[in-house]
C-alpha positions in Angstrom: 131.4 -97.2 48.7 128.9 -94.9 46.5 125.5 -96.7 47.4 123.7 -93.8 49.3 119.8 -93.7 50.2 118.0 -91.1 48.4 114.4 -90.1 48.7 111.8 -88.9 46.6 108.1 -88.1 46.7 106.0 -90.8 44.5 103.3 -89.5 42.4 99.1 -90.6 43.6 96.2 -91.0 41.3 93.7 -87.8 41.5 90.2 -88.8 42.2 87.4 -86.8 40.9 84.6 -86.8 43.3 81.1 -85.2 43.2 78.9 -83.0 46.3 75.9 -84.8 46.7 74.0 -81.9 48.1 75.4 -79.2 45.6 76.2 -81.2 42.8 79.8 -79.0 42.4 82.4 -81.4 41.0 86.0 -81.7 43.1 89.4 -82.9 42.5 90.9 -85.4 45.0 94.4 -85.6 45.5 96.0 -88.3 47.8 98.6 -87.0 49.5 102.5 -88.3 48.3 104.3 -90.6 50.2 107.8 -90.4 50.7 110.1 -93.4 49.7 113.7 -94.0 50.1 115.7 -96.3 47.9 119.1 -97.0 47.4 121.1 -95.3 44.5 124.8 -96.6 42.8 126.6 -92.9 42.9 129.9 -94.9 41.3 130.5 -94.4 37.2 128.9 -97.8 36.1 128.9 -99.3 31.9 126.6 -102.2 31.6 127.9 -105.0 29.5 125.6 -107.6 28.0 126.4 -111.0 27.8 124.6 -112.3 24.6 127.6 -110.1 23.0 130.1 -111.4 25.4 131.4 -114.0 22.7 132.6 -111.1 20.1 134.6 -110.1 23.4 136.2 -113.2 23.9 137.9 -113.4 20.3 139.5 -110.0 20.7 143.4 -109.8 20.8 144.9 -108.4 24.2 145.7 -105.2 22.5 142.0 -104.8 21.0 140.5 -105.8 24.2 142.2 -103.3 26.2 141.2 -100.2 23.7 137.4 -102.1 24.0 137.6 -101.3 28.1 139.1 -97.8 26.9 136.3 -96.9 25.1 133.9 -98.6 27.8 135.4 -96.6 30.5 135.1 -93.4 28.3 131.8 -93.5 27.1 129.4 -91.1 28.2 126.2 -91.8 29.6 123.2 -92.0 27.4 125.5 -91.7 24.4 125.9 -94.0 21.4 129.3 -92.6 20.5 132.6 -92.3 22.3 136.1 -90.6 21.4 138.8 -92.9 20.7 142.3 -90.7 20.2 144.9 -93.0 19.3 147.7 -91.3 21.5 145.3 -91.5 24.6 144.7 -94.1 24.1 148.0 -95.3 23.5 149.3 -93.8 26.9 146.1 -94.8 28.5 146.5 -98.7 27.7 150.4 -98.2 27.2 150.3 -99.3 24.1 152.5 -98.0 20.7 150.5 -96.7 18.6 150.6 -98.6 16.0 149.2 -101.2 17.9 146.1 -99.3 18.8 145.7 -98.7 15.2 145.6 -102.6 14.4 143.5 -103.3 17.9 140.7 -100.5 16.3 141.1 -102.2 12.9 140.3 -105.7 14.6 137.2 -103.3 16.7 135.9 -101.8 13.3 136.1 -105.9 11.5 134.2 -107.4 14.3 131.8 -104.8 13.6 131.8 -103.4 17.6 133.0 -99.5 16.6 132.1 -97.7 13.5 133.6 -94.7 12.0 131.3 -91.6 12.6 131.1 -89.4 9.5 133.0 -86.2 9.8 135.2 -87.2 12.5 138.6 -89.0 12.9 137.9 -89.4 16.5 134.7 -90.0 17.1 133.4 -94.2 16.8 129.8 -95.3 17.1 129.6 -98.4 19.3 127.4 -101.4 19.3 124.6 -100.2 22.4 123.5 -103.9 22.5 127.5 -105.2 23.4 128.1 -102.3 26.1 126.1 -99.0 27.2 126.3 -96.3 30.1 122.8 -95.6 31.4 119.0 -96.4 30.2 118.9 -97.2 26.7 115.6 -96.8 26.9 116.0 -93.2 27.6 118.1 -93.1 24.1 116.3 -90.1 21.8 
């Protein structure tokens, strides 16, 4: 199913805390407590519906290479690889019709070209993303 329980320690506040009699200064540290919570293990790519529109006037064929690169992005990444004869086998598609369906992506303004690459697209983090985009450097 890929839920599974992990556990971790969580982290306590230190306490600084003074001898009366001696005056000496001590550090105070409560000790952790251990806390079990459950964890998605399966490959997940969070799509966000204030975007879902754009989605909804794609063509079949530009739709399918969107779920390509959603299924082939990598987590924490902003970019993905789009090859047009994976892609082609991978949707089974001809390739000329990938070609038009990442024309119709690059219009709509969900990929962009990266510089210096054929293959590589940025795409849109606020339409689709794999992992924390708050962890996004």
């Amino acid at each position: 199913m890929g839920i599974v329980e992990r556990s971790f320690m969580t982290k306590e506040d230190e306490t600084l805390t003074v001898d009366p009699e001696t005056g000496d200064y001590y550090t105070m540290k409560k000790v952790s407590k251990s806390k079990n919570i459950l964890h998605d293990e399966l490959p997940y790519t969070k799509l966000f519906q204030d975007n879902l529109s754009k989605l909804m006037e794609l063509s079949n064929p530009a739709l399918r290479v969107m779920i390509y690169a959603m299924t082939n992005a990598k987590p924490i990444q902003q970019t993905v690889t789009l090859n047009i004869p994976d892609i082609a086998f991978a949707c089974n598609l001809a390739s000329s019709t990938v070609y038009n369906a990442m024309y119709e992506l690059l219009d709509k303004k969900l990929i962009s070209k990266k510089l210096g690459s054929y293959i590589d697209y940025w795409f849109d983090p606020n339409v689709f993303f794999n992992g924390n985009r708050l962890r996004l450097k």
